[in-house]
N, C-alpha and C positions, 0 to 999 in steps of 0.2 A: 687462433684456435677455431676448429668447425662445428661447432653446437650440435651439428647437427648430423656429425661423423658417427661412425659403429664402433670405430677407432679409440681403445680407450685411450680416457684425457693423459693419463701419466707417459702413455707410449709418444704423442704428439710436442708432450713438453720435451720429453729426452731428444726427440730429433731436433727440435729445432735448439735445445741448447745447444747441442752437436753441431749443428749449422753455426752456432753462434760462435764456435770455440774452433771453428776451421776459418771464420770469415776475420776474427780478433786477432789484434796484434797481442795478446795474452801470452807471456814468457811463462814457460813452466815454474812451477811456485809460486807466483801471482792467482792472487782472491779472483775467484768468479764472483758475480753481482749476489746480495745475499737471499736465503730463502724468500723473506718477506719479498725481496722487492722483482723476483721472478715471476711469485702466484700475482701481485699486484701488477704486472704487466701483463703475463697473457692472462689473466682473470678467471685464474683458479684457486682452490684451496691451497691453505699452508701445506698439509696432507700430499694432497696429489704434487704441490712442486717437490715434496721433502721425498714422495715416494721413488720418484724418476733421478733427483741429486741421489739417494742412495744406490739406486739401479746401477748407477757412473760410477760410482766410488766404489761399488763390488767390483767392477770390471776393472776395474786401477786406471779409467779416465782421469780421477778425480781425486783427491787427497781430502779426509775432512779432519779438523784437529779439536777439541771440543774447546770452547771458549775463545777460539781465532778464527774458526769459519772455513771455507770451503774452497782449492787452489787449485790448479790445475797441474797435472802429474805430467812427465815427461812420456811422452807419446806417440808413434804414426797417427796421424789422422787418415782412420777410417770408418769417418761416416757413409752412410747405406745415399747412395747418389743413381741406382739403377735397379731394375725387378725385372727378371727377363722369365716370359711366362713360353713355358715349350708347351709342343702339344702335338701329335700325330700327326703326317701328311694329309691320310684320309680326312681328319676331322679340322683340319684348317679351313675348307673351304665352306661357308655356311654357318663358322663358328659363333658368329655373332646371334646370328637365331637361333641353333640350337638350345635345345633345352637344356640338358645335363653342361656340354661343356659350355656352352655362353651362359648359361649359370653361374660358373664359377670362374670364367674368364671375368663379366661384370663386376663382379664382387669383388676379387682381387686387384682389379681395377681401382675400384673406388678406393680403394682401403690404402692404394699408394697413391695414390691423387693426392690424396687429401694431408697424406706425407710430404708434399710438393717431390714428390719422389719420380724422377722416369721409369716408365714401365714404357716395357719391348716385347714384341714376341715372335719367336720364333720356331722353325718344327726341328721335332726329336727325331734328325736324322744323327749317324756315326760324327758326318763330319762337322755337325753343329756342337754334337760332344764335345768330341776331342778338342774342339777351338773356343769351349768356356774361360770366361776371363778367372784369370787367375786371384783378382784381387778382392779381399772382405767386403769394399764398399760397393757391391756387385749380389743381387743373392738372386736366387734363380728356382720356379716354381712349376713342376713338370707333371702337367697334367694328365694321369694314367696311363702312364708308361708299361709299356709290355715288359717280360723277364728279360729278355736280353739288354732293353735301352735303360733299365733300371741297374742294370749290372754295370754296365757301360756310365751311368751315371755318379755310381758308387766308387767305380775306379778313377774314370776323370776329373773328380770333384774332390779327392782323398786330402787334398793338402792346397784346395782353393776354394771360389765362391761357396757360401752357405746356402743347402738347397734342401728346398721339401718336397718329395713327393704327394701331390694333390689328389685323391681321386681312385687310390687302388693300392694293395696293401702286402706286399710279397713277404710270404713268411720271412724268411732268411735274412732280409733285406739290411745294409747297412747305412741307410739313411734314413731321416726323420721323412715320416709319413701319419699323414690325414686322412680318414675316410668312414662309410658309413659302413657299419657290420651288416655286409652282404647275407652273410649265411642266416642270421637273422631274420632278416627280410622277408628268404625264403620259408626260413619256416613258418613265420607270421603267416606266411599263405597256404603252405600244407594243412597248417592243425584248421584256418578257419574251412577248409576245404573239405578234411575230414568231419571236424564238427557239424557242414552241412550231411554228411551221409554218404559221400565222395570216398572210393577207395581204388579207384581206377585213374588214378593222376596222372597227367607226362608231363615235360620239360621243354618247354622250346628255349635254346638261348642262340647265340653267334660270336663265332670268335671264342675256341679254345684255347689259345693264349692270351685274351684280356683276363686278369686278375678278377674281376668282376665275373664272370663270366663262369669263372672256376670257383668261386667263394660260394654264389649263388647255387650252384647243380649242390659244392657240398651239401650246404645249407639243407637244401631237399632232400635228398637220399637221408640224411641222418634224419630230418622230421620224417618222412615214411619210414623207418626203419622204426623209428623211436616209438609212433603210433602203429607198428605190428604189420604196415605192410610193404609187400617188394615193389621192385620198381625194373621189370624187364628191360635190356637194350632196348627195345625196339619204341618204349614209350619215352626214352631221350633223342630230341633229334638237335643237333648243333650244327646251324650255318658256318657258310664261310664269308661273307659279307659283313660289313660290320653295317650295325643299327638294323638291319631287316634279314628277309631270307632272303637266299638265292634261290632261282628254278628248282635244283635237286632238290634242297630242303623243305620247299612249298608241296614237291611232292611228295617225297617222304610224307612228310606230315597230311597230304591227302590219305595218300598209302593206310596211313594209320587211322584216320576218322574210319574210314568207309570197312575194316576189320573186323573181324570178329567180336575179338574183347578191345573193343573204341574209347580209349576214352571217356569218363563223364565230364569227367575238369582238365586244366591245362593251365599251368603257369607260363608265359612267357616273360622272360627273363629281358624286358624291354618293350616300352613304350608305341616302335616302329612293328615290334615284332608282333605284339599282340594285335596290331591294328594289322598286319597280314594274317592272324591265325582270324581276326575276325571277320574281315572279306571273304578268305577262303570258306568260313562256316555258309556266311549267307549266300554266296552263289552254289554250292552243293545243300542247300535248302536245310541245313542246320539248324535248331535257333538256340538262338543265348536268349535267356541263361535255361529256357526249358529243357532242350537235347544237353546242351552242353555248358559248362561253368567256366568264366574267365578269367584271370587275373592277371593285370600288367605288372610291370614295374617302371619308375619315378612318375611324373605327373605333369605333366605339361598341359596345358589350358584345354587343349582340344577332348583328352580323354572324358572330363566333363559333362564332353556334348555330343558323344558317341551315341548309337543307338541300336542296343543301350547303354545310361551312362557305364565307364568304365571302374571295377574296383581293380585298385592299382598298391604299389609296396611306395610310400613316400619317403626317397630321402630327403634328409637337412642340408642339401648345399651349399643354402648363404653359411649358414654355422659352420660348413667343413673349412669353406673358402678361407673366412675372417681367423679360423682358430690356425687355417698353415698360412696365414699371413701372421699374424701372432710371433709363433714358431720358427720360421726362419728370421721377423727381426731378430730372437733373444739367439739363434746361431749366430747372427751375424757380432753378437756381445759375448757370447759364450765361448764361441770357437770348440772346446773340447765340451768332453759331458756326456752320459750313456744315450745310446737314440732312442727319441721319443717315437712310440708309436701311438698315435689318437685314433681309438672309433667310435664316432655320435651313431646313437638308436636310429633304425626309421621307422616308421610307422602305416598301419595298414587302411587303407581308407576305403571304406565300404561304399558303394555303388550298386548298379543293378545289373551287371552282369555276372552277379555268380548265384546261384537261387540253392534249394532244400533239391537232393536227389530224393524222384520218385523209381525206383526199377520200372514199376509198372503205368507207368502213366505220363502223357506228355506234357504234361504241365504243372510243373512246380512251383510253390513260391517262392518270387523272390527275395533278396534278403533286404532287410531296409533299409535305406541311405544312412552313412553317419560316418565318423571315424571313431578309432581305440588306438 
């Protein structure tokens, strides 16, 4: 057992009695070892071994009869022996330092490790779809999959590995999926953007088919709608690049500083992105947060140390990560069952790049460091 795992302790007992009852010459109907003396091997409570022996016996691993004890039910053995983590062409390269996705590549990581479980990874092309292994003892973790490879995922998966989508959240979708309520996020940054005195907002994001991408813009339009004001085309501009702008879009969004009606605030809908809308301010002599208000989204170390620092939308990764690790174990016990869809809160963490609008004056205050 790992003390020291995020891995709750009843998940680590079930696998490895699972280990135990593939590696045993255990004839079905034959006693498994009894509760007392499983918590007194791996050195946990009565509780936690009773809670995972119960786990098996709902799935009909396991037989319990009251007053004779605990046997093992006739069977396939398929215990969880592989975690195959997908994940886009474009973002495979670099994945490891990534923020967002070596996030929760890490994490996922860990959390099968510690299962002594193999994890693989591989990218969510057609033909990596269509050739998923067929088998339970297999489950497979597909980190923000666009609509089509989500579709392709729900088809090719229908009556094989147990699989979660990581990371992005298609309405319709008919697999279990994890992730942080995007539109939220956004609005956490409208209303605090309003509440400065901001009614002149845009949108930078990239990538009109990442699910993120499109949860986020909702997000926005409904908090300015909701707080009474519009949101012209021309103050949405969406790349085609994923993580930053491209040329056009750089422009575009020059285009639109140097307008008429510019502008006061700007959400960009990413990390890469806000660090190009904030380059682009200070070489056409901009400044944050006095001319203009910033807001990124996730958090990566560097926004921090921006200057100035950066207020940014934080999601919970490791929480997304560990809860669809969670989640495809109990598919890989459950098989049937309505799909779950999980979204954890993010939260907005204030910095010095979005300050009080003055109309008339160049310099505003900023707002004060802290999070809510």
């Amino acid at each position: 057992m790992d003390r020291a795992s995020s891995v709750p302790a009843h998940l680590q007992v079930r696998q490895r009695l699972l280990k135990f009852l593939h590696v045993s010459e255990l004839e079905s109907g034959e006693p498994i070892p009894s509760e007392v003396d499983i918590a007194d091997t791996l050195g946990v409570s009565r509780m936690t071994a009773n809670k995972a022996i119960l786990g098996l016996v709902a799935e009909g691993r396991l037989l319990r009869e009251k007053g004779r004890g605990t046997f093992l039910a006739e069977q396939a053995d398929d215990t969880v022996r592989r975690c195959l983590i997908l994940v886009k062409q474009a973002a495979s390269y670099g994945l490891q330092e990534d923020h967002y996705y070596g996030t929760l590549y890490w994490r996922v990581l860990e959390f099968f490790r510690n299962l002594n479980i193999r994890v693989d990874l591989g990218e969510m092309d057609p033909e990596t779809i269509e050739a998923l292994p067929s088998s339970p003892d297999s489950v497979v973790i597909a980190l923000n999959p666009d609509r089509p490879a989500a579709q392709r995922l729900a088809s090719a998966t229908a009556a094989g590995a147990p699989v979660v989508i990581l990371g992005s959240s298609w309405e319709k979708g008919s697999l279990d999926a994890v992730d942080s309520d995007n539109r939220l996020g956004a609005a956490l940054a409208v209303n605090h953007l309003v509440d400065l005195g901001h009614t002149r907002i845009a949108f930078v994001g990239a990538l009109i088919e990442d699910s993120n991408t499109v949860d986020r813009l909702k997000g926005f339009q409904f908090a300015m709608k909701a707080r009474g004001l519009t949101v012209p085309e021309s103050r949405v501009v969406i790349g085609t690049e994923s993580g930053y702008l491209d040329p056009a879009a750089l422009q575009e969004v020059s285009g639109l500083l140097t307008g008429a009606e510019a502008p006061t605030a700007i959400l960009a809908a990413g990390s890469e992105l806000a660090m190009n809308v904030l380059s682009l301010a200070s070489r056409m002599g901009i400044a944050v947060p006095e001319s203009l208000s910033l807001v990124a989204y996730d958090d990566p170390g560097f926004l921090s140390l921006t200057h100035p620092a950066m207020t940014t939308v934080r999601q919970p990764l490791e929480e997304m990560a560990a809860l669809a690790c969670t989640m495809v174990m109990a598919r890989a016990s459950e098989r049937r069952g309505p799909v779950r869809k999980e979204t954890l809160e993010p939260a907005l963490v204030l910095r010095e790049s979005t300050g009080r609008w003055a109309p008339h004056s160049l310099m505003a205050a900023s707002h004060p460091a802290g999070s809510v």
